[in-house]
C-alpha angles and dihedrals in degrees: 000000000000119000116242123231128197113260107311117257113200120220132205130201115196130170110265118111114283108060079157091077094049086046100052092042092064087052087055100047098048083045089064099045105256124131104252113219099195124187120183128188129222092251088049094059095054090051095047084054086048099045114036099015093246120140094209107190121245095226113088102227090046095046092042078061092038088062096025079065103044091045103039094247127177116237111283094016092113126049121180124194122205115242098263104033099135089181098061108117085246095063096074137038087240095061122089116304115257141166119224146221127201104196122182096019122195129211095244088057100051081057103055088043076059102051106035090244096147097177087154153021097271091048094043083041084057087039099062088030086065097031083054092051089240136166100275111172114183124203121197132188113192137110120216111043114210123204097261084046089056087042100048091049091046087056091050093046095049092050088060099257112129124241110220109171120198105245115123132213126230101204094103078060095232120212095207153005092270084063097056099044092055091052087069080045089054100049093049107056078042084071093042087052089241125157125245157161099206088116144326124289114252103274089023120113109243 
């Protein structure tokens, strides 16, 4: 019998710097018992390899092992689509309801969720996420933010998405990167109402 997992979230990795944040999201979220949808782009992989030393495979069900494995997942907790799988349940408003998480999100794809490119599966994911009126948080990582970059985010947040960008706080005086990383973790499953234990609320005793 098939173990049950708590509703699916779907996760983006895009290419912008901070592929820490998307993969410790994942960790969190299967931490927490949900089904975990990924998508990675091609840009993403090579910044995962730059940034955290992990050779993550291109092929969906390797790289769902590939992250089953890294995470702790259970089998069938994670499930990967390739970039242009049109018949992933994300790809269309009739498929299973899911929120979604862009994180890290670049600058060029902030762009196309604005837009309405959808020139792959991550944009047309963002797309019915925000036909559907579903949960779409966005996490960018760029300084500084040009004028396109503001009004691209204002479109987004009017039409109900949620701009999280990945700064972190260091009131919660972190010891490490992995705190502070886990401070941009915190806050979003603070937005997807999901329990956690990454740190203490603000007013709560650690």
């Amino acid at each position: 019998m098939a173990e049950a997992f708590s509703p699916p979230v779907s996760v983006a990795l895009t290419g912008a710097s901070g592929a820490q944040y998307g993969l410790r999201l994942i960790e969190a979220l299967v931490a927490a018992g949900h089904e975990v949808w990924v998508m990675v782009s091609k840009a993403a992989h090579l910044v995962i390899a730059t940034e955290t030393g992990a050779e993550l495979p291109a092929r969906p069900e390797r790289l769902a092992e590939a992250l089953a494995e890294r995470s702790g997942a259970a089998p069938g907790q994670i499930r990967c689509f390739a970039r242009e799988d049109w018949m992933a349940p994300v790809a269309s408003g009739s498929g299973a309801p899911s929120a979604m998480v862009i994180c890290p999100c670049s600058t060029g794809t902030l762009s196309a969720v604005a837009t309405g490119a959808s020139n792959n599966l991550i944009e047309r994911a963002a797309d019915v996420a925000l036909k559907e009126r579903r949960r779409l948080i966005l996490v960018p990582r760029e300084t500084p933010l040009s004028a396109i970059h503001l009004e691209h985010m204002l479109t987004l947040s009017r039409l109900g998405a949620v701009i999280l960008p990945a700064a972190p706080g260091f009131y919660h005086q972190p010891a490490s990167i992995d705190d502070l990383v886990d401070f941009i973790v915190a806050r979003i499953l603070n937005q997807l109402g999901i329990e956690h234990r990454l740190m203490p609320r603000w007013g709560e005793v650690p």
